[in-house]
mmJSON file of the N, C-alpha and C atoms, coordinates in Angstrom:
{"data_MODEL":{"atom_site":{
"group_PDB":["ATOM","ATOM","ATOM","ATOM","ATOM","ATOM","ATOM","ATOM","ATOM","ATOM","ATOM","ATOM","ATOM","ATOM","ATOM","ATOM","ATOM","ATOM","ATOM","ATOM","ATOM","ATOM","ATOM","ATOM","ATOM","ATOM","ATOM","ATOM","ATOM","ATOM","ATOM","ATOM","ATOM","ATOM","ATOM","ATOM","ATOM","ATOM","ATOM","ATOM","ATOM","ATOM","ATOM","ATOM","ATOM","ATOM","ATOM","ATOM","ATOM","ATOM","ATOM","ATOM","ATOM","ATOM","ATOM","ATOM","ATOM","ATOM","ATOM","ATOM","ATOM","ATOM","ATOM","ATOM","ATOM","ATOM","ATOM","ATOM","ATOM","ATOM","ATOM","ATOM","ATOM","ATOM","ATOM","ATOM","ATOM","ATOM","ATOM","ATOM","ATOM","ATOM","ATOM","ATOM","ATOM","ATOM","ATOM","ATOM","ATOM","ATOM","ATOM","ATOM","ATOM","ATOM","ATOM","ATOM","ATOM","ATOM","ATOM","ATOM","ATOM","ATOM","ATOM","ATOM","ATOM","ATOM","ATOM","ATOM","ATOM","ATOM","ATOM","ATOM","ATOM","ATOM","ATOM","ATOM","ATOM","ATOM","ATOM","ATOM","ATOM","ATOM","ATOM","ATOM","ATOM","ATOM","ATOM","ATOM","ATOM","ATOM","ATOM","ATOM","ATOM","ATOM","ATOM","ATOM","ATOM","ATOM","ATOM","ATOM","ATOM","ATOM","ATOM","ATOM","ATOM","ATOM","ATOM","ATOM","ATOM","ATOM","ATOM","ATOM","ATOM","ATOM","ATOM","ATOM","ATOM","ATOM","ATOM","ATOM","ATOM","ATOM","ATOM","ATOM","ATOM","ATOM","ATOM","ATOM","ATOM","ATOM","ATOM","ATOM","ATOM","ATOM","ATOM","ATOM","ATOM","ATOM","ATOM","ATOM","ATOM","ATOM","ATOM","ATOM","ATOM","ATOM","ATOM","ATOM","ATOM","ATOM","ATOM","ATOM","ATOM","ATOM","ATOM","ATOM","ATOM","ATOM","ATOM","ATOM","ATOM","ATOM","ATOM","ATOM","ATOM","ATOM","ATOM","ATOM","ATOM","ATOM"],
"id":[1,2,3,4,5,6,7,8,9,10,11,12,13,14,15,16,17,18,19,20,21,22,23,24,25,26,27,28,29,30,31,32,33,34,35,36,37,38,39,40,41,42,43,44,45,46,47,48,49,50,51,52,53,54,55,56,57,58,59,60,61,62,63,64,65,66,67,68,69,70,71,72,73,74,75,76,77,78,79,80,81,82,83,84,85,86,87,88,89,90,91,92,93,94,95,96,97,98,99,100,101,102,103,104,105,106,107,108,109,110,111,112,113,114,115,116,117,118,119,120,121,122,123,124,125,126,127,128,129,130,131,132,133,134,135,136,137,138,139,140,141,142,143,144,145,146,147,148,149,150,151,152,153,154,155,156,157,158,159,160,161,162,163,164,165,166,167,168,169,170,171,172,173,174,175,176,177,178,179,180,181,182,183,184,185,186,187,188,189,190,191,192,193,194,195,196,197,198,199,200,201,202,203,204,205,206,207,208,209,210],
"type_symbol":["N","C","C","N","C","C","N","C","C","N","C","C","N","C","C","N","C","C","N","C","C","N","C","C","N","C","C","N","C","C","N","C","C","N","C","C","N","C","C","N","C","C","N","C","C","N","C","C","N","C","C","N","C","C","N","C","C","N","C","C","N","C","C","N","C","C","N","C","C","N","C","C","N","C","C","N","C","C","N","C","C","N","C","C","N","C","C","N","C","C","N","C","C","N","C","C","N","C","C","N","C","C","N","C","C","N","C","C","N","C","C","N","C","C","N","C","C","N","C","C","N","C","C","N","C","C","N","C","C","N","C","C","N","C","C","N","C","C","N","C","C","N","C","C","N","C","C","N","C","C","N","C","C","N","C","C","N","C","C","N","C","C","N","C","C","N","C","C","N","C","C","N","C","C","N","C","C","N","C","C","N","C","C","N","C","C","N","C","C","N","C","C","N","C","C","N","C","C","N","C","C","N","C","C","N","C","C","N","C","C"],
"label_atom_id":["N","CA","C","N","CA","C","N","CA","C","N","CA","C","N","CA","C","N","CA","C","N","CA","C","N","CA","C","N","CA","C","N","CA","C","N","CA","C","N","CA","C","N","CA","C","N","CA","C","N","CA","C","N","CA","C","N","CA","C","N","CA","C","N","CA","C","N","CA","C","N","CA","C","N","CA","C","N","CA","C","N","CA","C","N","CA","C","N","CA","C","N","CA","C","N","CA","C","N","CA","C","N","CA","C","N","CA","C","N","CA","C","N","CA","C","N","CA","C","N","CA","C","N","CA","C","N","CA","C","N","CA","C","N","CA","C","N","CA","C","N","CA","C","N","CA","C","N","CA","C","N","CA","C","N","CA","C","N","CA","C","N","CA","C","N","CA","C","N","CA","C","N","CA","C","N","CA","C","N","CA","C","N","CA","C","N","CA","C","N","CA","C","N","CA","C","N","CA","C","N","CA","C","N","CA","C","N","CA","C","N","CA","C","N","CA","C","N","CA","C","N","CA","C","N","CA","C","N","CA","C","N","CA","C","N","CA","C","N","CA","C","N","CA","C"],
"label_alt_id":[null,null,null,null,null,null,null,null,null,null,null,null,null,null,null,null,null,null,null,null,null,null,null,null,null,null,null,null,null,null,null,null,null,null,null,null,null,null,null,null,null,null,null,null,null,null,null,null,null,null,null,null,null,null,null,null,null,null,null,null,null,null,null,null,null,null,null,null,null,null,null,null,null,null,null,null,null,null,null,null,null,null,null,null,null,null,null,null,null,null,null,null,null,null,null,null,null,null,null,null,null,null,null,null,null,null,null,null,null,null,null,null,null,null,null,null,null,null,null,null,null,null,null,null,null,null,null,null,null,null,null,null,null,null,null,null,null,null,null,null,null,null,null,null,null,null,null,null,null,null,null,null,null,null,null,null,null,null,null,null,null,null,null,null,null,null,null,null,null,null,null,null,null,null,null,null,null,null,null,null,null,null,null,null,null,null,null,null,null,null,null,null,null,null,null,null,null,null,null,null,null,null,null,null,null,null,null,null,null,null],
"label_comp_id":["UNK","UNK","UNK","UNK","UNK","UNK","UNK","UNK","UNK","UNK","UNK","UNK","UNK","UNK","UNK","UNK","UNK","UNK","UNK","UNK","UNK","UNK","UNK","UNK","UNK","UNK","UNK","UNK","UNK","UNK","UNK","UNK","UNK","UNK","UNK","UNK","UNK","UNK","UNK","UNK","UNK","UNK","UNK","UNK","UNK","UNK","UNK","UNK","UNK","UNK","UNK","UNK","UNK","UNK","UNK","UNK","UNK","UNK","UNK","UNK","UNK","UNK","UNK","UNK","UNK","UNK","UNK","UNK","UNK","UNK","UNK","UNK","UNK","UNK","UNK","UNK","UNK","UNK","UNK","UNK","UNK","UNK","UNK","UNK","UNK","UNK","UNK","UNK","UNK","UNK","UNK","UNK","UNK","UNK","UNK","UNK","UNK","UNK","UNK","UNK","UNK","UNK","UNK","UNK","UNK","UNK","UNK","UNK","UNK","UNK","UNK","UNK","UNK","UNK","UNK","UNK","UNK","UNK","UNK","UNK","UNK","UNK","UNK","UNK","UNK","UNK","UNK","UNK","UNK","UNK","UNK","UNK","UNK","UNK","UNK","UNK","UNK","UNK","UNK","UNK","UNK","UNK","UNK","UNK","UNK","UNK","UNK","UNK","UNK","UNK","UNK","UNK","UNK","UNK","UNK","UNK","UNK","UNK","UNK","UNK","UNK","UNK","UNK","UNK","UNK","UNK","UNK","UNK","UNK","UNK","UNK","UNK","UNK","UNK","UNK","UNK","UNK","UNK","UNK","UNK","UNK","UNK","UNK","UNK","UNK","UNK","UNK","UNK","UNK","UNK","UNK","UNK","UNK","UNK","UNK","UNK","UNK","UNK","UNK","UNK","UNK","UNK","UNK","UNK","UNK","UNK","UNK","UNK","UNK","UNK"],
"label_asym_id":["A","A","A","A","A","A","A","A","A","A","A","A","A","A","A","A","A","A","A","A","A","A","A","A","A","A","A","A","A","A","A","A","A","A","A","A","A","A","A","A","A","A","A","A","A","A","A","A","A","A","A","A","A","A","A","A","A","A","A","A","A","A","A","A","A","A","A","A","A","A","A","A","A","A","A","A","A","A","A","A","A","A","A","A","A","A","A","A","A","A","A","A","A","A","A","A","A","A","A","A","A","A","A","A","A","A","A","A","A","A","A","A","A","A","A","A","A","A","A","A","A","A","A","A","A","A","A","A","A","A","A","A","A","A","A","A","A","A","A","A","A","A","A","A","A","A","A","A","A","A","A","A","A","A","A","A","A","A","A","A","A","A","A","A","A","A","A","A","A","A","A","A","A","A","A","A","A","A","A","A","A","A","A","A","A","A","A","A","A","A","A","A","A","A","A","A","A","A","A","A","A","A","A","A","A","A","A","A","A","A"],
"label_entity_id":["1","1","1","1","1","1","1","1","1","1","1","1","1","1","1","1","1","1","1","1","1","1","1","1","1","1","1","1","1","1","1","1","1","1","1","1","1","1","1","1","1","1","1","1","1","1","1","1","1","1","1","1","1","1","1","1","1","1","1","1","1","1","1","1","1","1","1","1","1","1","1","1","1","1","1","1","1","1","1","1","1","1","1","1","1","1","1","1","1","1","1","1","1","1","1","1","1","1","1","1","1","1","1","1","1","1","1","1","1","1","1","1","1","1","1","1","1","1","1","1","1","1","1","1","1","1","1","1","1","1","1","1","1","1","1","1","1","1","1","1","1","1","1","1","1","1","1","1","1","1","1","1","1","1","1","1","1","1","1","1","1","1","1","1","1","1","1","1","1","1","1","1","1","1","1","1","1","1","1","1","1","1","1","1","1","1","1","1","1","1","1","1","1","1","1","1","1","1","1","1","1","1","1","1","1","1","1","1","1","1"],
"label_seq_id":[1,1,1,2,2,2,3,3,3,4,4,4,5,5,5,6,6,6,7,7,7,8,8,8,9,9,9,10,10,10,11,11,11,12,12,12,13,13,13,14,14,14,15,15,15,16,16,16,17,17,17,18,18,18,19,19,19,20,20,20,21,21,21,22,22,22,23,23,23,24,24,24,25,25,25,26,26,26,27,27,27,28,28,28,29,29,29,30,30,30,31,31,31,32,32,32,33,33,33,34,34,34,35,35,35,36,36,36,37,37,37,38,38,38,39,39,39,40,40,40,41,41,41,42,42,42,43,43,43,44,44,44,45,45,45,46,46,46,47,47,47,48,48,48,49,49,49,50,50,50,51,51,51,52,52,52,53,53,53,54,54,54,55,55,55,56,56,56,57,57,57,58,58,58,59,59,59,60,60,60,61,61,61,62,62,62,63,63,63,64,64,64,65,65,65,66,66,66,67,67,67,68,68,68,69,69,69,70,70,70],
"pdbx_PDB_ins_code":[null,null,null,null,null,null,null,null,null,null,null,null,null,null,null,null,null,null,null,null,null,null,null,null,null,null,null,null,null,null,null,null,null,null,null,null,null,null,null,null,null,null,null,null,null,null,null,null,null,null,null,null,null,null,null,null,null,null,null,null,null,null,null,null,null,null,null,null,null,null,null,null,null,null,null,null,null,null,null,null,null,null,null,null,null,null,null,null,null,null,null,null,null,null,null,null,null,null,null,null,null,null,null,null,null,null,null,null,null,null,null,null,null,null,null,null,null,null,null,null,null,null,null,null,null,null,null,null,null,null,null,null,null,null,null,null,null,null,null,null,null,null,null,null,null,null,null,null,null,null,null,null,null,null,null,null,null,null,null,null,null,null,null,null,null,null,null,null,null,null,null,null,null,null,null,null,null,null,null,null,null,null,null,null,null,null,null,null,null,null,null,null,null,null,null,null,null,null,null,null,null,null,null,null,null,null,null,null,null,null],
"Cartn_x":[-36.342,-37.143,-38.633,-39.205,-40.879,-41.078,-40.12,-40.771,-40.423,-39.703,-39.71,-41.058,-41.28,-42.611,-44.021,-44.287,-44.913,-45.226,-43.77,-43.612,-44.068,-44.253,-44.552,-46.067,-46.599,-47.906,-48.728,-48.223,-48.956,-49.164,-47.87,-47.362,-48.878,-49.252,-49.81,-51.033,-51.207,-53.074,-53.416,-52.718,-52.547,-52.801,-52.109,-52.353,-53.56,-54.066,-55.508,-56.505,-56.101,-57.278,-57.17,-55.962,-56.237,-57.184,-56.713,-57.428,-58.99,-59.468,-60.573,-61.23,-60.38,-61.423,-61.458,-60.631,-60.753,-62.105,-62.3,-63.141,-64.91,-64.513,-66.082,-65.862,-65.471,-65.36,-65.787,-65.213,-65.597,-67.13,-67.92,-69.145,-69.952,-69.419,-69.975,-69.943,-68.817,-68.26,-67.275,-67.252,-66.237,-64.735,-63.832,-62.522,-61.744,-62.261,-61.063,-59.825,-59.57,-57.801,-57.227,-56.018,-54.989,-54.009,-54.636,-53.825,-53.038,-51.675,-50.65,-49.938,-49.998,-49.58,-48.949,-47.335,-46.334,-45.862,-46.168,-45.71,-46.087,-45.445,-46.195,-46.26,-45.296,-45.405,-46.61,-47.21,-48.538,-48.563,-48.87,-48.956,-50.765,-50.97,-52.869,-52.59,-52.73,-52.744,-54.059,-54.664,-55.819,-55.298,-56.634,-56.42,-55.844,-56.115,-55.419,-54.096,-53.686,-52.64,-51.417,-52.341,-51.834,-51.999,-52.985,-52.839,-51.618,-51.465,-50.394,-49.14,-48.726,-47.578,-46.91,-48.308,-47.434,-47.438,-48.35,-48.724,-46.938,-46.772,-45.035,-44.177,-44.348,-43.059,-43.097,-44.227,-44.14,-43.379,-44.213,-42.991,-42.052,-41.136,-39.994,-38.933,-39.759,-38.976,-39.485,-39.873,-40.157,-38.611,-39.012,-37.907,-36.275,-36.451,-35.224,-34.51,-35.247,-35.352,-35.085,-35.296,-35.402,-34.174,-33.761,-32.214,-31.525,-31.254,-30.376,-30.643,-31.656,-31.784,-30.967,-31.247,-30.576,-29.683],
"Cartn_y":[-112.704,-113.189,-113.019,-113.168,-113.403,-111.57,-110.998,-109.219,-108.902,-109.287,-108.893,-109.43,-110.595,-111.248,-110.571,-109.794,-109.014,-108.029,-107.194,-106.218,-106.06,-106.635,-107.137,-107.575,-108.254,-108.424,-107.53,-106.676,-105.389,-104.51,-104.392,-103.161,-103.892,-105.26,-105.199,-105.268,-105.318,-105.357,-103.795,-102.772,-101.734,-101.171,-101.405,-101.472,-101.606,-102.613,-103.28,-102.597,-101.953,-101.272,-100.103,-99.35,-98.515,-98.329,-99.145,-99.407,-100.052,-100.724,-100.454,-99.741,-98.939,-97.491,-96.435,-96.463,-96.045,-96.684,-98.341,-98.512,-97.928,-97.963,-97.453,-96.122,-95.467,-93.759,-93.753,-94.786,-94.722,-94.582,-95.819,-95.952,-94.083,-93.667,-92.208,-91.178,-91.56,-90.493,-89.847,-90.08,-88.75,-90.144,-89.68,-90.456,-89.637,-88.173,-87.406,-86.992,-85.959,-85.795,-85.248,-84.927,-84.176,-82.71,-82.104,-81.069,-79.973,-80.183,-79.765,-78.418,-77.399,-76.263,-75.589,-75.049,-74.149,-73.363,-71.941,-71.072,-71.342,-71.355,-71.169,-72.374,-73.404,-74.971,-75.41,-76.593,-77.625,-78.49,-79.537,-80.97,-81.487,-82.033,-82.629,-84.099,-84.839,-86.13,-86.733,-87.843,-88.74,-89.005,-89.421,-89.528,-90.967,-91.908,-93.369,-93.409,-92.82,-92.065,-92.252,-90.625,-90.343,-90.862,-91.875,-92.699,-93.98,-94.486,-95.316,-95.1,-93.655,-93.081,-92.649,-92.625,-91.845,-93.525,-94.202,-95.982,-96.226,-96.585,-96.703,-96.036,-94.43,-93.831,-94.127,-94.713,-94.573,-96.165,-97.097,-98.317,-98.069,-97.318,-97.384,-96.117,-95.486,-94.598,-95.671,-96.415,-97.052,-97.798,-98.761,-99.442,-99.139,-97.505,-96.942,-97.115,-96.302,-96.222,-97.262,-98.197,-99.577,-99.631,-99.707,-100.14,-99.422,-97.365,-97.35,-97.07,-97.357,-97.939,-99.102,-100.045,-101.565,-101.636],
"Cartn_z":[206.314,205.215,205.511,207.083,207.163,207.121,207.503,207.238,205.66,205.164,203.617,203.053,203.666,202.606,203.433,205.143,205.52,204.435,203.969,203.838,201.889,201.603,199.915,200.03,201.493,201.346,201.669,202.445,202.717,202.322,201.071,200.119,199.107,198.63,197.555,198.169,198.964,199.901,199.737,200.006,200.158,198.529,197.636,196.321,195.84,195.85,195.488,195.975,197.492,197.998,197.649,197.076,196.186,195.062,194.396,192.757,193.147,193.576,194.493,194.685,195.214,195.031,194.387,193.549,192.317,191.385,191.618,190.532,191.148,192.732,193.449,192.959,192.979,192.664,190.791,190.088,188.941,188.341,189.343,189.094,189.114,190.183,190.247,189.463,188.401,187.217,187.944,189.076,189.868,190.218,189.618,190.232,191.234,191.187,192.075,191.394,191.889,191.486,192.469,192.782,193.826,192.897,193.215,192.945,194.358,193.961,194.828,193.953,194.694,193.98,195.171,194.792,195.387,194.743,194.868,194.007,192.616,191.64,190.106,189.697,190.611,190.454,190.635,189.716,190.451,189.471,190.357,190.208,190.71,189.142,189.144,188.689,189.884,188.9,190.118,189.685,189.983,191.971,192.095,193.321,193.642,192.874,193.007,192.298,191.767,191.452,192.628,193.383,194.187,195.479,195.593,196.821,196.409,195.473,195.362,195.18,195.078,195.084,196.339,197.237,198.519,199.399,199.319,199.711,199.239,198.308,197.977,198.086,198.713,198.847,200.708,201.087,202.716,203.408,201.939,202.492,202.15,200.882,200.697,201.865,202.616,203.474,205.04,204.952,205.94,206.415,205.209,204.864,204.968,204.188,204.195,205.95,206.931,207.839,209.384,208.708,209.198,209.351,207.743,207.732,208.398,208.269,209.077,210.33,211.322,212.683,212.887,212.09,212.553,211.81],
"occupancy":[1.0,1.0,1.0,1.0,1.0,1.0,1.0,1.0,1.0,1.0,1.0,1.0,1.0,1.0,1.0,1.0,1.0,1.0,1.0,1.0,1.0,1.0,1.0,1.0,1.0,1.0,1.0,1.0,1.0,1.0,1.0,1.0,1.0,1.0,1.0,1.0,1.0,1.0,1.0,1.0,1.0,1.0,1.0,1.0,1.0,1.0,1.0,1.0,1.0,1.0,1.0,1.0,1.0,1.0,1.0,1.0,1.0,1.0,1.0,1.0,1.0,1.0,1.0,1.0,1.0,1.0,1.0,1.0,1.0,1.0,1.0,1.0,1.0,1.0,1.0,1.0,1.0,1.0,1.0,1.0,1.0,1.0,1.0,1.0,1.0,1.0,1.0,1.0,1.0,1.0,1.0,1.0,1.0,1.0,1.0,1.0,1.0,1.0,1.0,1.0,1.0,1.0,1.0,1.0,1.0,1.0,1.0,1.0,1.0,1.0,1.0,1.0,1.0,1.0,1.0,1.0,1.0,1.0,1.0,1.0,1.0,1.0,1.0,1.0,1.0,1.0,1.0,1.0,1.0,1.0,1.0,1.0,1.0,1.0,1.0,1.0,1.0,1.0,1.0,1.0,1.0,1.0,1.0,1.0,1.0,1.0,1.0,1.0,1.0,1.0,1.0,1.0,1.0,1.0,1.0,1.0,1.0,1.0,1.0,1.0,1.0,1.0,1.0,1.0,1.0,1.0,1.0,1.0,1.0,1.0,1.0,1.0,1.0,1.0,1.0,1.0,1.0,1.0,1.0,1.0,1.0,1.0,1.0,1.0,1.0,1.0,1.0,1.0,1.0,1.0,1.0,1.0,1.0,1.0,1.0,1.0,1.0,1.0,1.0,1.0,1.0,1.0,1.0,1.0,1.0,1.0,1.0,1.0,1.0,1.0],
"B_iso_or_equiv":[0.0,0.0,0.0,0.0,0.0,0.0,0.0,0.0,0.0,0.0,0.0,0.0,0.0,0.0,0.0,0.0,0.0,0.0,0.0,0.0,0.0,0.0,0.0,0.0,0.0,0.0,0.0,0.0,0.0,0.0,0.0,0.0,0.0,0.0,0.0,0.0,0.0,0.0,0.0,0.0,0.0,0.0,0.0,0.0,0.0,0.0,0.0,0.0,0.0,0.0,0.0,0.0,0.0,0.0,0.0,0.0,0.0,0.0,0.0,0.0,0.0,0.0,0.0,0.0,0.0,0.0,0.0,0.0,0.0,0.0,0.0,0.0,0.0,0.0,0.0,0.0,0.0,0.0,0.0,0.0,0.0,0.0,0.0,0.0,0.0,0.0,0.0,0.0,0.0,0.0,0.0,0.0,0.0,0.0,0.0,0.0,0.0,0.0,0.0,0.0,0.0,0.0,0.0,0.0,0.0,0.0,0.0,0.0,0.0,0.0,0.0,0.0,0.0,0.0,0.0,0.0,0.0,0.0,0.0,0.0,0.0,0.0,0.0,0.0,0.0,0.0,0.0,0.0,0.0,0.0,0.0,0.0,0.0,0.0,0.0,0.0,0.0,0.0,0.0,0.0,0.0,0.0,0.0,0.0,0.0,0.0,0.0,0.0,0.0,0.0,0.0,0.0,0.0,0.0,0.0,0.0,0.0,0.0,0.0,0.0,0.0,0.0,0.0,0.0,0.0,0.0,0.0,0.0,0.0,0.0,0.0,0.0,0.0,0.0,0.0,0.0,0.0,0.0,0.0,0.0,0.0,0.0,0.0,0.0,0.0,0.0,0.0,0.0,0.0,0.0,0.0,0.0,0.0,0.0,0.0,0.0,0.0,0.0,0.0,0.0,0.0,0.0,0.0,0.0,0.0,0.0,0.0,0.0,0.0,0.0],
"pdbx_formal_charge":[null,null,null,null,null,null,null,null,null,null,null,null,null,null,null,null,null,null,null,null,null,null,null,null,null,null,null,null,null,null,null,null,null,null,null,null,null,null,null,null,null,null,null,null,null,null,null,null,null,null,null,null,null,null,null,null,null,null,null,null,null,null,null,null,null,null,null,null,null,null,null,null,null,null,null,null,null,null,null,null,null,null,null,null,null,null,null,null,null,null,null,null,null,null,null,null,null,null,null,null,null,null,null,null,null,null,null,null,null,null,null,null,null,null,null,null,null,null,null,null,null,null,null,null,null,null,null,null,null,null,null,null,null,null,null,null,null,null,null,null,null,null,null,null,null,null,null,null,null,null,null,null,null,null,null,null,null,null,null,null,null,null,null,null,null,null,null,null,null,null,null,null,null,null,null,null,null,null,null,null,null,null,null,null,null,null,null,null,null,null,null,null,null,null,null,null,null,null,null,null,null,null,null,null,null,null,null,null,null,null],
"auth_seq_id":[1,1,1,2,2,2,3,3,3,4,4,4,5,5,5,6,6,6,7,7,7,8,8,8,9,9,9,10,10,10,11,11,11,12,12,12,13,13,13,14,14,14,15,15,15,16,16,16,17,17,17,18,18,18,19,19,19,20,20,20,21,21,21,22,22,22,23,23,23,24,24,24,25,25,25,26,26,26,27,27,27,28,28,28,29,29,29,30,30,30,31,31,31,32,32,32,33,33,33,34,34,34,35,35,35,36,36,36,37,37,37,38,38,38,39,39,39,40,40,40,41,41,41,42,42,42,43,43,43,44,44,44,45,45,45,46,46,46,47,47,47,48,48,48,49,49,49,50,50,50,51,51,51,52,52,52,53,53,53,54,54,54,55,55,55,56,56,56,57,57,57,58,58,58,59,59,59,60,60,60,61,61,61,62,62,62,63,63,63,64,64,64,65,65,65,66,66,66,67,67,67,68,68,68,69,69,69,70,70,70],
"auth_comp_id":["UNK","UNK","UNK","UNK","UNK","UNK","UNK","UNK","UNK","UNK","UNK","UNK","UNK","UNK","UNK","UNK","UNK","UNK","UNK","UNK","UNK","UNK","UNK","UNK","UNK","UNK","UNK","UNK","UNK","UNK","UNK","UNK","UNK","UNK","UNK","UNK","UNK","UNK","UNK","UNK","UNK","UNK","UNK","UNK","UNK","UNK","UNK","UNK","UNK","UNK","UNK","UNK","UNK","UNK","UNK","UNK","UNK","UNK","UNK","UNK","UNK","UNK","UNK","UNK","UNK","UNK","UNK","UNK","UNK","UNK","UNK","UNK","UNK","UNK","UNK","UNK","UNK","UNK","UNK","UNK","UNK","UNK","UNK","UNK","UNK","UNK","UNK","UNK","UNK","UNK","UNK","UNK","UNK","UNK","UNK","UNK","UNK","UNK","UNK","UNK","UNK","UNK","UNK","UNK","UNK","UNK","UNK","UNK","UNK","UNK","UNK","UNK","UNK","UNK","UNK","UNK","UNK","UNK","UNK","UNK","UNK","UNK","UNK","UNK","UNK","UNK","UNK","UNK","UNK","UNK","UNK","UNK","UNK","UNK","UNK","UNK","UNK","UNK","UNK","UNK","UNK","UNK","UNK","UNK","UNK","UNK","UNK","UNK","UNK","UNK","UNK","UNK","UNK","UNK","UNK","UNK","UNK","UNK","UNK","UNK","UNK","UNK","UNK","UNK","UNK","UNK","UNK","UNK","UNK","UNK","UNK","UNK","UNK","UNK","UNK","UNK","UNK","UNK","UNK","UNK","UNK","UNK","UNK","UNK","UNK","UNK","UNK","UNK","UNK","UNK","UNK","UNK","UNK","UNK","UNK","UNK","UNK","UNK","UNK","UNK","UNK","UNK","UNK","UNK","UNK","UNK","UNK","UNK","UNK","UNK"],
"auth_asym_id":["A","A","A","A","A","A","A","A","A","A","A","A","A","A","A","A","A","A","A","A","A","A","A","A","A","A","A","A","A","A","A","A","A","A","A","A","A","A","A","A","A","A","A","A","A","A","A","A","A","A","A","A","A","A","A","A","A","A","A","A","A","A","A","A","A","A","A","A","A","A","A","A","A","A","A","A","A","A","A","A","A","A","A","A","A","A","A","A","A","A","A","A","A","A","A","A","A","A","A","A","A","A","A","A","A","A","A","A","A","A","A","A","A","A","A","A","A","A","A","A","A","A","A","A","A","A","A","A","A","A","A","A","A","A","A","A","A","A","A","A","A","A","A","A","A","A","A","A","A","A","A","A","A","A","A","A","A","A","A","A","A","A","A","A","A","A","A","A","A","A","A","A","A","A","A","A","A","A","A","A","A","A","A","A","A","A","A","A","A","A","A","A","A","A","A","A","A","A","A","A","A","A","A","A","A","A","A","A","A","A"],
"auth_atom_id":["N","CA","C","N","CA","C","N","CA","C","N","CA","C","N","CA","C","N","CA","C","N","CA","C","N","CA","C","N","CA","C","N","CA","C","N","CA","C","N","CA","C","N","CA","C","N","CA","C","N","CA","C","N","CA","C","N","CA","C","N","CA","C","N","CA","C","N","CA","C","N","CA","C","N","CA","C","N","CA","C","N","CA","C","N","CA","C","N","CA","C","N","CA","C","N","CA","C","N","CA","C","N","CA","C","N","CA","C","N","CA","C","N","CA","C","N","CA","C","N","CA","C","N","CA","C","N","CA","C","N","CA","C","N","CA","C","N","CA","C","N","CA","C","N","CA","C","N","CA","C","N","CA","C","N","CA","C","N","CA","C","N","CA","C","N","CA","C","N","CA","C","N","CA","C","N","CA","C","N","CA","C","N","CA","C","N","CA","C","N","CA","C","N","CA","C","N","CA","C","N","CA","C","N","CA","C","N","CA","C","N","CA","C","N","CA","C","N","CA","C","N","CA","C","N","CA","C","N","CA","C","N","CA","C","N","CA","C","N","CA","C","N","CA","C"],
"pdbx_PDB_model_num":[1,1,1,1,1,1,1,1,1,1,1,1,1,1,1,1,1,1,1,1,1,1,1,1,1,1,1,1,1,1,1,1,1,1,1,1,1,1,1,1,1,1,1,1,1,1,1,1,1,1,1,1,1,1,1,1,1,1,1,1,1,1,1,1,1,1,1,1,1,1,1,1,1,1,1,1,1,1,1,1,1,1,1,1,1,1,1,1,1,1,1,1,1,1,1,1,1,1,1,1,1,1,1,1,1,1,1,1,1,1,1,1,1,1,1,1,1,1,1,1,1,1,1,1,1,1,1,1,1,1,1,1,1,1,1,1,1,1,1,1,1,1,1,1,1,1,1,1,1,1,1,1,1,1,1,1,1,1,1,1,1,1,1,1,1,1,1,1,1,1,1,1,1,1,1,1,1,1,1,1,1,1,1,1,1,1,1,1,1,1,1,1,1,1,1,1,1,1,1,1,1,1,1,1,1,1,1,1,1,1]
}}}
């Protein structure tokens, strides 16, 4: 129970300091974006975007991971 509630407080600290900086990047006019391109494929989305997407795919493979260790 105390690492699930770790693991939810860190996931949303992590969050916030995303969007955060998103709103400092705002003041500048510049928000950033991520563009990922393979072959004729590509993917443009925002950089807070894409910092909170990979921020949640890293606890959820964290997590994954956890489990099947233990």
């Amino acid at each position: 129970m105390k690492n699930t509630l770790y693991f939810f407080v860190s996931l949303c600290f992590a969050i916030a300091a995303a969007f955060l900086v998103q709103y400092w990047l705002n003041e500048y006019d510049n928000p950033g974006y991520v563009l990922i391109g393979i072959g004729r494929w590509s993917m443009e989305t925002s950089l807070v975007a894409f910092s909170v997407f990979l921020i949640i795919g890293f606890f959820i493979l964290y997590f994954f991971f956890r489990l099947l260790v233990g």
